[in-house]
N, C-alpha and C positions, 0 to 999 in steps of 0.2 A: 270393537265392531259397532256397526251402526244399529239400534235399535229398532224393530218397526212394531207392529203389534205382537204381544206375548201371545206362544201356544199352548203355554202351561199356566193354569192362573189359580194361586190357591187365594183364600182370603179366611182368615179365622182356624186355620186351622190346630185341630187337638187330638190327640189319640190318649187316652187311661186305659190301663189295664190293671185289670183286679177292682175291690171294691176294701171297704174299710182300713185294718192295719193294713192287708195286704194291697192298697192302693198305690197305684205305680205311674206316675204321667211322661209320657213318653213323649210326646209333645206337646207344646201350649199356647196356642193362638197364635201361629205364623202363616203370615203373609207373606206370598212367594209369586213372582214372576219370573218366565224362564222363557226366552227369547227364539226365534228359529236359527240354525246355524249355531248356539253359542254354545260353549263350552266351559259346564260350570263343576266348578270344584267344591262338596261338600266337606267341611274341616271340622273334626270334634272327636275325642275320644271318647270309648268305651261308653256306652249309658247315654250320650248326649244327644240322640235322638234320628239320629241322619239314616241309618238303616230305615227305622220305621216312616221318616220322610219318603225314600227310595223305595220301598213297597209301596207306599198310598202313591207316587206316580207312575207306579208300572202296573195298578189297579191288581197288586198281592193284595191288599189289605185294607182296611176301608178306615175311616176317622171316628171319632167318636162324634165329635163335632165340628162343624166349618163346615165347607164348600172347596171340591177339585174339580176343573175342566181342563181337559186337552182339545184344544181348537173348538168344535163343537160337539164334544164327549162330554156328558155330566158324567161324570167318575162317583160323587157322592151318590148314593142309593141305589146304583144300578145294580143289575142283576146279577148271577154266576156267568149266565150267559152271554150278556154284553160285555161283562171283563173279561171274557174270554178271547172274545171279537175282537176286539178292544190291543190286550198284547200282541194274539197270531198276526192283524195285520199292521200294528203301530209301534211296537216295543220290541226292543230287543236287549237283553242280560247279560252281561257278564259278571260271574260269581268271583268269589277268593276260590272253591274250590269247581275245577273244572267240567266236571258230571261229561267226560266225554265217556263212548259205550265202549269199552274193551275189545270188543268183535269184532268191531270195523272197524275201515281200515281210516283213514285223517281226509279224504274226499269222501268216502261215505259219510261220516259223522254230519261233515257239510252239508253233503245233499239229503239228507235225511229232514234236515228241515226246509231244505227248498223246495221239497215235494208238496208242502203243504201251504206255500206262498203262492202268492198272486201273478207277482211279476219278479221272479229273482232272479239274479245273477248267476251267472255259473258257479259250481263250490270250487273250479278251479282261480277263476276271475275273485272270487272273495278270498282265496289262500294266496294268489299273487298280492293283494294287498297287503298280507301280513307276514310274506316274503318266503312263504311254505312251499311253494310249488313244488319244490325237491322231494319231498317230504310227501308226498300223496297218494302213495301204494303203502305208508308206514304204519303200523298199530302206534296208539297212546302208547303203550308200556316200552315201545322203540323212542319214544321223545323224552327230551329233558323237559322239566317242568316250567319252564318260559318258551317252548315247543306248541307244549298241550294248551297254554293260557292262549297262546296267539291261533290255535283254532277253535280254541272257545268264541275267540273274536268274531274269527271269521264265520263262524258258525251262527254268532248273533249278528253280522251286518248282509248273511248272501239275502234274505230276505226284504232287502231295502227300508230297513226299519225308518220312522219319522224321528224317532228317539233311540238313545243306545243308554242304558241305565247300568253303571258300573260298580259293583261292592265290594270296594277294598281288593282291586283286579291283580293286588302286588302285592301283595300281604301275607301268601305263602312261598316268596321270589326275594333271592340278590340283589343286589343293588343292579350288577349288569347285566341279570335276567330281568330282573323288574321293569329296566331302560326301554329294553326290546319289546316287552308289551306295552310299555303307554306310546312310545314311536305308535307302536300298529297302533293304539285308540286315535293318536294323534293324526295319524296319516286319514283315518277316517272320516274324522270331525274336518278337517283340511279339503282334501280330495273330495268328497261325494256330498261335502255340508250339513252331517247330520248332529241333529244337536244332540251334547253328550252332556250327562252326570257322571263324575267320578266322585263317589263317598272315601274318605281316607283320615287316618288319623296323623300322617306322614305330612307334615307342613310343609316339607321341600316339593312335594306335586304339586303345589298352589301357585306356584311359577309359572306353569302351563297353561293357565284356565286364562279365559277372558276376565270369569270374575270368581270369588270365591267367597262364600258363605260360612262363618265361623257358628260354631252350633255347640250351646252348654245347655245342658239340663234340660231341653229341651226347647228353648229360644234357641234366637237367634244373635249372636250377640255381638257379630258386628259384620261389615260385611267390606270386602278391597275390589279394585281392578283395577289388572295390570295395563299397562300402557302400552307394554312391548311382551308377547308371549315369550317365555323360554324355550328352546330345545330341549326335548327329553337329553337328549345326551348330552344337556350340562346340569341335570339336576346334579347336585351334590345330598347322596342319601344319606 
């Protein structure tokens, strides 16, 4: 994809946690541009810092040291209440484990956050993206677990997020339940242009990405892109 000005711009960034023996550095002066439209794949297992990256861009969790901006959002020092701001109308989550409400029903879940957006979508027009429609008088405990993940989706994009931030969105999923939820990330980042992070420690999703970011100890330690995206439905898991 073609580059134009980044809307996510870190420079220095570091997050420690703890203090003496019990000192833990979770990141260590990475430098991160992330482009509009693009779809980046974070790659590192366990401990290597990519979670704690995807929190300080979705303004969870703040750095210890550096500098984060989304467009013109200082992310570093701001308040509870600007990163509040900040997610409801800019970010949008999807977790490994789905936090849908039991009680309602797979269009309520939806619309439960479009109530509080600006300008969303319908919760139906956001399950048609993730091929749910069928499925929209159904309780979670009626769906299979690549069911619940792709309204989890839908649930983070009916809001029209600028960003969709993903944590290991397959990581409690089958190879061809897992398929069926990145299609739906994929179809989104496609269709409606919004830039995506998917955090994974699953090297065969790095096929998909524009580009992909490898991540140890907390660097970053090297970085690809592809030339030609993969279909989800040829990852090999």
């Amino acid at each position: 994809m073609g580059e134009g000005d980044p809307v996510f711009v870190a420079r220095g960034l570091s997050k420690v946690y703890g203090s003496g023996e019990a000192r833990v550095v979770a990141l260590a002066d990475i430098d991160l541009d992330i482009h509009a439209g693009e779809f980046l794949v974070l790659l590192g297992p366990s401990g290597s810092g990519k979670s704690t990256l995807l929190n300080i861009l979705g303004g969870l969790d703040a750095p210890t040291s550096g500098s984060a901006r989304w467009r013109d959002h200082e992310l570093t020092g701001a308040g509870d209440a600007e990163l509040t701001l900040y997610r409801r109308e800019h970010v949008g989550f999807v977790f490994q484990f789905y936090n849908l409400i039991p009680s309602l029903t797979v269009r309520e879940n939806v619309e439960l956050v479009a109530q509080i957006a600006d300008d969303p979508m319908s919760a139906d027009d956001a399950l048609g993206l993730v091929e749910l429609t069928h499925r929209l008088d159904h309780f979670p405990a009626q769906l299979s677990g690549g069911e619940q993940q792709r309204v989890a989706v839908a649930r983070a994009i009916v809001k029209r997020p600028d960003i969709l931030l993903c944590d290991e969105p397959t990581g409690a999923l089958d190879a061809d339940t897992g398929r069926m939820v990145l299609a739906a990330i994929d179809k989104v980042n496609r269709d409606l242009g919004t830039t995506t992070v998917v955090i994974t420690h699953n090297s065969a999703i790095a096929g998909m990405a524009h580009r992909v970011l490898r991540l140890s100890g907390g660097h970053i330690a090297g970085e690809d892109r592809n030339a030609t995206r993969l279909p989800p439905g040829e990852i090999a898991w």
